[in-house]
C-alpha positions as CSV (number, residue, x, y, z in Angstrom):
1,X,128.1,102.0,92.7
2,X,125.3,99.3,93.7
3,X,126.0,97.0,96.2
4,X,127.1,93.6,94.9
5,X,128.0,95.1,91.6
6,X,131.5,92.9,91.7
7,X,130.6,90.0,93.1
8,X,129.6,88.2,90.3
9,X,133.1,89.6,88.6
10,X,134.6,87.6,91.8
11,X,133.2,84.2,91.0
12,X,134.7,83.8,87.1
13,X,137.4,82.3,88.0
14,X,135.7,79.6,90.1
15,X,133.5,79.3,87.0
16,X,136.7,78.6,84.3
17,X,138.7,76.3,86.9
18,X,135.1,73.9,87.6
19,X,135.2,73.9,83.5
20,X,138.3,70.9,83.7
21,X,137.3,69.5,87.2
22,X,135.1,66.6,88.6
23,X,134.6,64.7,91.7
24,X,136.9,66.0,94.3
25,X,138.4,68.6,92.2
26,X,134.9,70.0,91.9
27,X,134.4,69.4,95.6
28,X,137.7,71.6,96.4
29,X,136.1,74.2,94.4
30,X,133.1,74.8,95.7
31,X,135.3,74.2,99.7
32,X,137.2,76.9,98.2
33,X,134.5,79.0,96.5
34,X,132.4,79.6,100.0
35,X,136.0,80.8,101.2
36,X,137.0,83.1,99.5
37,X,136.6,87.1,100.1
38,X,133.8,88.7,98.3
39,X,132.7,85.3,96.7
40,X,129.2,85.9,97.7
41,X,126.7,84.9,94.9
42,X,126.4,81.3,93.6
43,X,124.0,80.3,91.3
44,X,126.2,80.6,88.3
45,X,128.6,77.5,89.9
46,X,125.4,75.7,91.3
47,X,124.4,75.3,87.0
48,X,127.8,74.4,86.2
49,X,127.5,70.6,84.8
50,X,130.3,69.2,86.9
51,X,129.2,70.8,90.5
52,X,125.4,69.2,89.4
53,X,127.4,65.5,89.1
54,X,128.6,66.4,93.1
55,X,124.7,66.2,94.1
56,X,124.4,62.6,92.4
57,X,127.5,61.2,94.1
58,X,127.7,59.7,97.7
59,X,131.0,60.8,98.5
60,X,131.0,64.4,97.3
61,X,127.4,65.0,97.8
62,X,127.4,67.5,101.0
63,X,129.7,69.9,99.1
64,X,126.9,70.3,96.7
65,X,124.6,71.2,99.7
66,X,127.0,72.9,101.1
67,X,127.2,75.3,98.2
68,X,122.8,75.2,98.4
69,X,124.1,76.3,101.8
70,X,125.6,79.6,100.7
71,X,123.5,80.1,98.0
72,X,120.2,80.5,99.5
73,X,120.4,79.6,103.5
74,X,121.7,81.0,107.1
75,X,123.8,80.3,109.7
76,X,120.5,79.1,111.4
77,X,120.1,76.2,108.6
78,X,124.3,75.2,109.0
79,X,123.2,74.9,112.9
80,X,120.4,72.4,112.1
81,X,122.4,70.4,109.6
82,X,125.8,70.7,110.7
83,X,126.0,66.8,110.7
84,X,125.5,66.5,107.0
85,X,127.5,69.4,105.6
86,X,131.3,69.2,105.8
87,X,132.9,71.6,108.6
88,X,133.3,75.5,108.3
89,X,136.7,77.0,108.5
90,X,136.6,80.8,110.2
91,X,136.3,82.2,106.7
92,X,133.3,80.5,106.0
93,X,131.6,81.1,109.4
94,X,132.0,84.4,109.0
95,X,130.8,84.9,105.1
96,X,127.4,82.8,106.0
97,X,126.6,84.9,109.0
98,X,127.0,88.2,106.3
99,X,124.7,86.3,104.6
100,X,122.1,85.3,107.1
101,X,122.0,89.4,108.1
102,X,121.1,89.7,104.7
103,X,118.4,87.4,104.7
104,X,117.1,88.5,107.5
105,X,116.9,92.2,106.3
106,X,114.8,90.9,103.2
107,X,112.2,90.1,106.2
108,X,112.3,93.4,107.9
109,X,114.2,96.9,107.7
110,X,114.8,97.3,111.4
111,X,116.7,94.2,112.9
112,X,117.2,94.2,116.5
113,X,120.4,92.9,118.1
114,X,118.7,90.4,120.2
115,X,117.1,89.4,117.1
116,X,120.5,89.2,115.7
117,X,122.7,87.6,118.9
118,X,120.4,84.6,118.3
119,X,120.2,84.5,114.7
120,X,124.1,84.4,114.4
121,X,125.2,82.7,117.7
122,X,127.1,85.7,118.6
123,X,128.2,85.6,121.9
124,X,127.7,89.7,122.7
125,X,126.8,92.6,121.4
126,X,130.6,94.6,121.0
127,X,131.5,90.9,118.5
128,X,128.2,91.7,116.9
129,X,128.5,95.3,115.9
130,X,132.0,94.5,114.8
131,X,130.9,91.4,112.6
132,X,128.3,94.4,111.0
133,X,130.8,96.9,110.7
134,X,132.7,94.7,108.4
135,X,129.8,93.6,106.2
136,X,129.5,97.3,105.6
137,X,132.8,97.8,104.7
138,X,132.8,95.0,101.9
139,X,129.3,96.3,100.6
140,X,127.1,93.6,101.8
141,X,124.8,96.0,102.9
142,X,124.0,100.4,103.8
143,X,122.7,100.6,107.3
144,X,122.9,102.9,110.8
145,X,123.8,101.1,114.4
146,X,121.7,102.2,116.8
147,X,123.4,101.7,120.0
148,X,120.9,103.3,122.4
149,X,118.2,101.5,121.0
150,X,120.1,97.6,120.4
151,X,119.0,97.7,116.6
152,X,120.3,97.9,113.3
153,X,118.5,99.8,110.8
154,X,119.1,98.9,107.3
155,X,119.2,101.1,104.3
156,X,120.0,98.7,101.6
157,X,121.3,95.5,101.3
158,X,122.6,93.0,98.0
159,X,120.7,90.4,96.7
160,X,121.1,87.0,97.1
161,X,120.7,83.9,94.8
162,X,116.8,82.8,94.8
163,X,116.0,79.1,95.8
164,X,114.0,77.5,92.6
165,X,111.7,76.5,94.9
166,X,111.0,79.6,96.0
167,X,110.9,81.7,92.3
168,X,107.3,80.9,92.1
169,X,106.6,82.9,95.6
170,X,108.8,85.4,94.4
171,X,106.8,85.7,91.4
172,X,103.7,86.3,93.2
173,X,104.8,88.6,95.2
174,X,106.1,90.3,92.0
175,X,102.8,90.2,90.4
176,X,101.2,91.9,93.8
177,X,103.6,94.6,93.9
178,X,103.1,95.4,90.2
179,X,99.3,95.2,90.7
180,X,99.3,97.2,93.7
181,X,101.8,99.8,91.9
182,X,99.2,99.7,88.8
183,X,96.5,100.9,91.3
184,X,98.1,103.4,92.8
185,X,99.5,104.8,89.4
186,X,95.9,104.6,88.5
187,X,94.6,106.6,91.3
188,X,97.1,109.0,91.0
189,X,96.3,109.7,87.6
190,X,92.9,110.1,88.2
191,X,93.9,112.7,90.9
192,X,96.0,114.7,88.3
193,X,93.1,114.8,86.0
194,X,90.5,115.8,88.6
195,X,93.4,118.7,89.5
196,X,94.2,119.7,85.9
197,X,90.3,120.0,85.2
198,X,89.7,122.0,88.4
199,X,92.5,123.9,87.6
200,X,90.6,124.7,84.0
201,X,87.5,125.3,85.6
202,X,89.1,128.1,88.0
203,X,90.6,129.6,85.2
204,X,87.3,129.9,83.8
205,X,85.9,131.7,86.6
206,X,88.6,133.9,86.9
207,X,88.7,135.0,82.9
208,X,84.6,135.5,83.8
209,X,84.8,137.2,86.9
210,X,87.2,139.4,84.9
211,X,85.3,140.4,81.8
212,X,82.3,140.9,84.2
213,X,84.4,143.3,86.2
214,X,85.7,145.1,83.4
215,X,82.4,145.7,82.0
216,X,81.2,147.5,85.3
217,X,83.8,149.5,85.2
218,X,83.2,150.5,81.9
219,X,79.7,151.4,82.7
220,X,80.4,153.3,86.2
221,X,83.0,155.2,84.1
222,X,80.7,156.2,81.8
223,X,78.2,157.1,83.8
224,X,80.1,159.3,85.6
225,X,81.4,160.6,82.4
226,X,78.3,161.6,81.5
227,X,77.4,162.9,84.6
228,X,80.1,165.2,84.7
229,X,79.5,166.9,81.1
230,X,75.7,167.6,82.3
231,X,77.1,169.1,85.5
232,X,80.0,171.3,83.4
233,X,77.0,172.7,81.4
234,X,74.7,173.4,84.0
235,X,77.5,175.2,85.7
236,X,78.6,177.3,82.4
237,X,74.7,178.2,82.3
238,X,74.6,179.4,85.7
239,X,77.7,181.6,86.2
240,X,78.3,183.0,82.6
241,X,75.7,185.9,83.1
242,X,72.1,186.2,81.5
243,X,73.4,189.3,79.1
244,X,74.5,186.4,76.7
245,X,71.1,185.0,76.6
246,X,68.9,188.3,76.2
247,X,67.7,189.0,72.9
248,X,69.3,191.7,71.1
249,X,66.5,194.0,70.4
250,X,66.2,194.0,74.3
251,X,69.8,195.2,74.7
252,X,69.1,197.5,71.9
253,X,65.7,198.7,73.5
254,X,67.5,199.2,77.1
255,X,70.3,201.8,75.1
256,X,67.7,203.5,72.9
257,X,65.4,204.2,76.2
258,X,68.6,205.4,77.9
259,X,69.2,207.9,75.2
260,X,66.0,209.3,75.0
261,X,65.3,210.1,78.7
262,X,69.0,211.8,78.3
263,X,67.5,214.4,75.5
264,X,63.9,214.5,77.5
265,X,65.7,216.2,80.5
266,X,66.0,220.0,79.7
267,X,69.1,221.6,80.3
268,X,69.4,223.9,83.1
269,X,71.1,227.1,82.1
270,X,73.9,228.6,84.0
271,X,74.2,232.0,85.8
272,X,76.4,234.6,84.5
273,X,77.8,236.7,86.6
């Protein structure tokens, strides 16, 4: 669940009862409003037609500040204008200081306590961590205490209402953070593209590096291919006897010759005895 997802839920009644009320029933609203638990956007009762009449009239006109108060300021800013501004119950004291630590985190994520003692008129550190602890608790905002180092580092934190006179700052800075996030969108696709065509090109030199190796392969294992069938018929030549290759008449010559110097040889007669 987002922080600040019910707060808005938490003003409607405030919203329907300011409907049917004017002047000091519309002041006890808004005295009421800035009181009550997890009441802690107000924009919505700050457009309402009968709290705008409160600004106009002399007698009700600091409960319309006061709810400008709530809406868009800090403890800090009650301090300054306390005399103008109708006085704070406990509640009330305590709902603007969650406030003010909001504000104050907008600034920066890492808020130190004597940052914060000063900010919030907090008279030590063991009330401050409490009054932290709480906001915590009722969503106001994510964050870690650091006791060792005095600090509170904050994670996240719910919005506040936005001062009209401030929307057109807010709007810049908008506009810089989308231009900003443009360029760097920009130059990170422009690093994909340099990465995907790189990736291409390798591919390419592999597939090439591939065929190239295949083909040598081919031609080493043909070579030796050939090789080896001039060396198995050199060998067959060479151990297969050189009968096979005489003519025949020679053969036939060598067995005729053999024959005839068997019937030249006389034959030497026995003794009888």
């Amino acid at each position: 669940m987002e922080l600040g997802q019910n707060f808005s839920a938490k003003l409607e009644p405030f919203l329907l009862m300011v409907k049917s009320a004017k002047g000091a029933g519309a002041a006890k609203l808004v005295q009421d409003a800035t009181a009550a638990p997890g009441v802690l956007v107000f924009s919505e009762l700050l457009e309402m037609p009968n709290v705008q009449e409160l600004s106009k009239s002399e007698q009700h006109s600091k409960f319309y500040s006061l709810l400008q108060l709530f809406a868009y300021k800090t403890y800090q800013d009650y301090l300054e204008h306390k005399d103008a501004l109708p006085p704070l119950n406990n509640a009330q004291i305590t709902k603007l200081k969650y406030l003010s630590i909001v504000s104050l985190a907008s600034e920066r994520r890492i808020l130190p306590y004597s940052e914060l003692l000063k900010a919030l008129d907090m008279p030590n550190v063991r009330e401050l961590e409490d009054l932290i602890i709480d906001a915590i608790y009722q969503d106001i905002l994510r964050g870690k205490l650091d006791q060792k180092e005095e600090q509170l580092e904050v994670e996240y934190t719910m919005g506040r209402d936005v001062e009209p006179a401030s929307v057109e700052g807010l709007l810049v800075a908008l506009q810089n953070w989308a231009s900003t996030t443009s360029a760097v969108l920009s130059t990170l696709d422009a690093k994909i593209n340099s990465i995907a065509a790189e990736t291409t090109h390798q591919k390419g030199v592999k597939a090439e590096y591939e065929k190239t190796l295949q083909q040598n392969l081919k031609e080493v294992h043909d070579k030796n291919k050939d090789k080896g069938t001039a060396a198995r018929r050199v060998y067959e030549r060479e151990n297969m006897g050189m009968d096979i290759d005489e003519p025949l008449e020679m053969r036939g010559g060598k067995n005729r010759k053999a024959s005839q110097d068997s019937a030249a040889k006389p034959l030497r007669k026995r003794n009888k005895f």
